[in-house]
VEXDREN-2710 file (C-alpha; in Angstrom, 1 decimal):
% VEXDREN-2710
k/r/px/py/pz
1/UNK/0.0/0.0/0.0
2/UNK/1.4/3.2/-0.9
3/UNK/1.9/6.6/1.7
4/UNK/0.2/9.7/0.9
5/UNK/3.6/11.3/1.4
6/UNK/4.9/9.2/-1.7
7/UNK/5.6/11.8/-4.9
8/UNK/4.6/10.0/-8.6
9/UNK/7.2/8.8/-10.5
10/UNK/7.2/11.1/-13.4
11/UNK/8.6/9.5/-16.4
12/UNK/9.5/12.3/-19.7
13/UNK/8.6/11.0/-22.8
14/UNK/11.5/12.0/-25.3
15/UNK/8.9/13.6/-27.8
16/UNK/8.0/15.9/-25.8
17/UNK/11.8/17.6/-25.2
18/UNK/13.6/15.6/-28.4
19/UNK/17.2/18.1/-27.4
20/UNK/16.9/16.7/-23.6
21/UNK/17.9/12.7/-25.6
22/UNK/21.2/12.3/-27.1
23/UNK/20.5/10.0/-30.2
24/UNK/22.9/7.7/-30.6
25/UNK/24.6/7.2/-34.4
26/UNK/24.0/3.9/-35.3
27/UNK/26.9/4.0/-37.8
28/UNK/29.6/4.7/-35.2
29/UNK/31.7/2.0/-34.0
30/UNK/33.0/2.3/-30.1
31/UNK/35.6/0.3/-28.5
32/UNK/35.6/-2.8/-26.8
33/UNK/35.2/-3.8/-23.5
34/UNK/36.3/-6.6/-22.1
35/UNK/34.7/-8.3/-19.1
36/UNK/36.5/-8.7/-15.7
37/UNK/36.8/-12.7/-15.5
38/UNK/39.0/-15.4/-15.9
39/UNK/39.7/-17.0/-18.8
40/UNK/41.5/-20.8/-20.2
41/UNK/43.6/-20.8/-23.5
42/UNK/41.3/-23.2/-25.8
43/UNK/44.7/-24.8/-27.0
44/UNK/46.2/-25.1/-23.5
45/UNK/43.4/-25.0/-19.9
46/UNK/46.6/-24.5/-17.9
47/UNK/47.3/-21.2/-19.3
48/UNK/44.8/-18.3/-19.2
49/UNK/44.1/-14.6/-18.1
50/UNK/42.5/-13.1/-15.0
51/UNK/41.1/-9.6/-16.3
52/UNK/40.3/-6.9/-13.6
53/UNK/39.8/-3.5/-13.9
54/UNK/43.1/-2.0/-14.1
55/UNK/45.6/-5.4/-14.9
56/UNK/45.5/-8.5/-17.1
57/UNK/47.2/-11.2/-15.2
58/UNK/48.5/-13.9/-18.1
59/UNK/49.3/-17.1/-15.8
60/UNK/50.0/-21.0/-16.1
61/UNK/48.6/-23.7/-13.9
62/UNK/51.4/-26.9/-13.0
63/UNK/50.2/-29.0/-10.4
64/UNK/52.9/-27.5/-8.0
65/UNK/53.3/-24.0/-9.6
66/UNK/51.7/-21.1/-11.2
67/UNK/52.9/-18.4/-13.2
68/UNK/51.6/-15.1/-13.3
69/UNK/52.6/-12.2/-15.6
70/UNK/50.7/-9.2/-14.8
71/UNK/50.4/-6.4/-17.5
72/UNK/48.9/-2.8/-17.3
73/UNK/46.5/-2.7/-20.3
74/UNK/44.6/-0.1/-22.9
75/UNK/41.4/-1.3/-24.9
76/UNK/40.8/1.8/-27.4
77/UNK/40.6/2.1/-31.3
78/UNK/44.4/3.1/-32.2
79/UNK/47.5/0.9/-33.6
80/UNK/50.5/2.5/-34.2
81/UNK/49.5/6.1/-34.4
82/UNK/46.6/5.3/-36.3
83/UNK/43.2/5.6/-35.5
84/UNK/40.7/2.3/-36.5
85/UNK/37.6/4.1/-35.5
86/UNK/36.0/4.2/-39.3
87/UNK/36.6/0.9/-38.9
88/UNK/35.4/-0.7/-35.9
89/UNK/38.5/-2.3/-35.2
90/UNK/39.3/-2.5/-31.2
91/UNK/42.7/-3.6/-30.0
92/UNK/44.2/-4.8/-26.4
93/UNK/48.0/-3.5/-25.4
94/UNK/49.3/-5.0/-22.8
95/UNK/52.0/-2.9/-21.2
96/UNK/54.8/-4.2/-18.8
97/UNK/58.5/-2.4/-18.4
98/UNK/58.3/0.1/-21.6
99/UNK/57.3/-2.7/-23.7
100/UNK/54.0/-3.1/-25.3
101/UNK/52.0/-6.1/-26.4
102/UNK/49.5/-5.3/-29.8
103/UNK/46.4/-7.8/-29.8
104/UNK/43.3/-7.0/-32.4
105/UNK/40.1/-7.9/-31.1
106/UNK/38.4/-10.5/-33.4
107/UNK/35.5/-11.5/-30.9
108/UNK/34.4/-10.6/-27.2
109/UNK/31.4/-11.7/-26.2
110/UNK/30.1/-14.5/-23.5
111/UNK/31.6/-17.4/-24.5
112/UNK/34.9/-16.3/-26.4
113/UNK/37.6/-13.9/-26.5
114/UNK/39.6/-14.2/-29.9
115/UNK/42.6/-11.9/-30.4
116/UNK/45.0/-11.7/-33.2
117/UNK/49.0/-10.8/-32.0
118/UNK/49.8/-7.8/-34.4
119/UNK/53.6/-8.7/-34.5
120/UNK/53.0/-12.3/-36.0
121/UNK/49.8/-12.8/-36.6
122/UNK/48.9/-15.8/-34.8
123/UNK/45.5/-16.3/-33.1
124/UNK/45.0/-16.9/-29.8
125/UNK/41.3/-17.8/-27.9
126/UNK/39.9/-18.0/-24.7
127/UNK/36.6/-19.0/-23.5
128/UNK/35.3/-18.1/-19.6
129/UNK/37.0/-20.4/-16.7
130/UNK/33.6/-21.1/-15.7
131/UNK/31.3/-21.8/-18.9
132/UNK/27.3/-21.2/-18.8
133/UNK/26.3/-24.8/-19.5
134/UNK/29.4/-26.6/-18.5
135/UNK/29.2/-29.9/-16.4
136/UNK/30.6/-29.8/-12.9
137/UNK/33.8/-31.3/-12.7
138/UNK/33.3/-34.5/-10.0
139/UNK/36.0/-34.6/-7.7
140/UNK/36.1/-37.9/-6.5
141/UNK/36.2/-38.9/-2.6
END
């Protein structure tokens, strides 16, 4: 039951004030974003990358080890100078020590992330660590 001290939600209607709404242009392409989670090399489930807000952590899995390289990391529309806007074209650097790691993003979304390594060309993927769908792993007693 609602108060009598309880305002109305009001709720504008964008034809009423058109200049209040930006519009959005279709035709323009924004960056990437890539979603904080951990993620297994298709290839390789030892190795993977744990993606948080301001570090990618690449790492490997041994029974009695891990190894974990953490890189600072960019996602915008530029490669060397040159912007990719027009194009839609979204790329990761990975930054450690001065030196500076080029990936092109060929897919993010849920269930893959696909990027191609600007200085030979070779494809790497990851899907999420823990898969919508997947069957739980039975440990046994």
């Amino acid at each position: 039951m609602n108060s009598c001290n309880e305002k109305p939600v009001v709720i504008e209607d964008p034809r009423n004030n058109p200049e209040q709404f930006k519009k959005v242009d279709p035709s323009i392409k924004l960056p990437q974003v890539l979603k904080q989670d951990t993620y297994l090399n298709d290839l390789d489930t030892s190795a993977g990358m744990e993606i948080s807000s301001d570090r990618i952590n690449m790492f490997y899995r041994t029974e009695t080890d891990t190894i974990n390289d953490y890189y600072d990391y960019i996602v915008d529309q530029e490669f060397k100078g040159n912007s990719t806007a027009d194009d839609g074209v979204s790329y990761l650097h990975l930054i450690r020590d001065g030196d500076t790691l080029d990936y092109e993003i060929l897919k993010n979304d849920r269930s893959v992330l696909r990027f191609k390594f600007m200085r030979d060309s070779t494809v790497h993927e990851y899907f999420p660590e823990t898969r919508p769908g997947k069957a739980p792993t039975v440990i046994p007693d």
